[in-house]
C-alpha positions in Angstrom: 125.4 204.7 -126.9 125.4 203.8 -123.3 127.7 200.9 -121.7 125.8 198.3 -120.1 126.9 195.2 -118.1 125.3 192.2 -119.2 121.9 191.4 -117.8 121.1 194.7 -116.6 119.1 195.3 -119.1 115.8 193.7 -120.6 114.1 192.5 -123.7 110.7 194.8 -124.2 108.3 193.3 -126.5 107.2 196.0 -129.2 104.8 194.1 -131.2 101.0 195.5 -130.5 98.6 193.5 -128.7 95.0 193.1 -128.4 94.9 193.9 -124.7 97.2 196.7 -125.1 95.8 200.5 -123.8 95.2 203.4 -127.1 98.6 205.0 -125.0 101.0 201.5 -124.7 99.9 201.5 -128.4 100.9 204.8 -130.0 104.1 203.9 -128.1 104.4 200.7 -129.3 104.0 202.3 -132.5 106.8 205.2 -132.2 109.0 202.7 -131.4 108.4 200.6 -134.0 109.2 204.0 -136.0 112.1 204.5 -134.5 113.6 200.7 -134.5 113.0 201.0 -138.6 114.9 204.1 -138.4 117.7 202.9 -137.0 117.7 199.5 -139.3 118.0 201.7 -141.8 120.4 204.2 -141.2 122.2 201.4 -139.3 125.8 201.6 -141.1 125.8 205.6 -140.7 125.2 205.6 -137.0 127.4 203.0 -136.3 129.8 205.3 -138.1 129.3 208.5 -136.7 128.9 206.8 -133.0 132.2 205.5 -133.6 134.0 208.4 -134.8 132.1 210.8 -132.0 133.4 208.4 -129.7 137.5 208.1 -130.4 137.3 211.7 -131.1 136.2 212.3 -127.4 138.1 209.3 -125.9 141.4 210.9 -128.2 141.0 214.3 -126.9 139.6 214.3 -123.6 137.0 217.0 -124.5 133.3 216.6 -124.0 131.3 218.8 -126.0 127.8 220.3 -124.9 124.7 217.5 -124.9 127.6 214.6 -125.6 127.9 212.1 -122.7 131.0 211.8 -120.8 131.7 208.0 -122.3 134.7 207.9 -120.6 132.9 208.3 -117.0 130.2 206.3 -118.3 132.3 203.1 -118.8 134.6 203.9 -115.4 131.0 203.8 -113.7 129.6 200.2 -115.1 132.9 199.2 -114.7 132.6 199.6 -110.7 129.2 198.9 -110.9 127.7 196.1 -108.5 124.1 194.8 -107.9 
């Protein structure tokens, strides 16, 4: 969960082609895995995301391996191109 601006960002296409190499591929593929992952566990990490992040905006604390969303949104927000 990372807060982007609009249009800094891009559209990857996923979907395996014929002129892709065996390593674009197996990534292709892993993603794919992953993008079905979260379709289906969609509701629950919306959930959790949410609580994790109005528990840390709440309280102020950052715990190990979370990002700092707080620093993250004060940074896109003074972001220019």
């Amino acid at each position: 969960m990372i807060p982007l601006k609009e249009g800094l960002y891009s559209i990857v296409n996923i979907n395996p082609d014929l002129n892709d190499t065996i390593e674009q591929l197996n990534y292709k593929n892993l993603l794919n895995k992953e993008l079905q992952f979260c379709i289906s566990n969609k509701e629950k990490i919306i959930r959790e995301s949410e609580k994790m992040y109005t528990k840390q905006i709440n309280s102020g604390k950052v715990y190990f391996s979370y990002c700092n969303f707080k620093k993250l949104e004060e940074t896109r927000d003074n972001y220019t191109t």
